[in-house]
N, C-alpha and C positions, 0 to 999 in steps of 0.2 A: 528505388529506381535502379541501382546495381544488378539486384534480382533479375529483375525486368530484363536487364541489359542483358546478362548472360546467356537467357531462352534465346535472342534473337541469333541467327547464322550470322559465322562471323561475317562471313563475305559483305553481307548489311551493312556490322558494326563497321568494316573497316570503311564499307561506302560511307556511313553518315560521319564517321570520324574526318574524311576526307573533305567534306563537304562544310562541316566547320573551320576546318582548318583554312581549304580556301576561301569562304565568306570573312572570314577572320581578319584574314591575309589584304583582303581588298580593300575591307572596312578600314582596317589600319593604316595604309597607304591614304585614302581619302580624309582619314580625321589628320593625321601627319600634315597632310597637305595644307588644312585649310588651317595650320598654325606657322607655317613660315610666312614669313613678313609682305614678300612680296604677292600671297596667295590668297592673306588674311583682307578681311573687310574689317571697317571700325567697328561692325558691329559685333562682329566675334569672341563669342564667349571663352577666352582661354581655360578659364576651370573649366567649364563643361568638356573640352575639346580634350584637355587631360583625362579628364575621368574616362571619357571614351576611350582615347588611346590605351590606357591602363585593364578596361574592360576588352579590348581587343586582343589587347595580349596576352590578357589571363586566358580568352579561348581558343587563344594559337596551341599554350602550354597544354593546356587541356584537352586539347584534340591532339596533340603530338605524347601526352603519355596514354591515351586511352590505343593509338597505334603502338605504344609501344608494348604497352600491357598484351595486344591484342596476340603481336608477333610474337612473342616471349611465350607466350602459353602455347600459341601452335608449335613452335621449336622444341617445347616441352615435354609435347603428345606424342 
């Protein structure tokens, strides 16, 4: 998928980079949410709501070094 990645322009990558980052971003805030106390229902799964947050933020990370990768080779060129 790398490969892949590279053919595309960057102007793309940095869109789609962007675009994770903010889905990411909101995701986060909404799983966050629904674990503080006053936000939580009894029926809320706190592991689940973990794993989420954890998955969010693995694609925040991941969308902020594929920007950084992105800018770092243009500075490069």
């Amino acid at each position: 998928s790398c490969c892949f990645a590279l053919q595309k322009p960057k102007s793309e990558l940095v869109r789609t980079s962007l675009r994770l980052l903010t889905s990411s971003a909101y995701r986060l805030q909404s799983e966050c949410r629904k674990a503080l106390p006053m936000e939580s229902s009894p029926s809320t799964d706190i592991q689940l709501v973990t794993q989420q947050v954890i998955q969010c933020a693995y694609d925040i990370a991941k969308a902020a070094k594929q920007l950084v990768t992105i800018t770092t080779k243009e500075n490069n060129n």
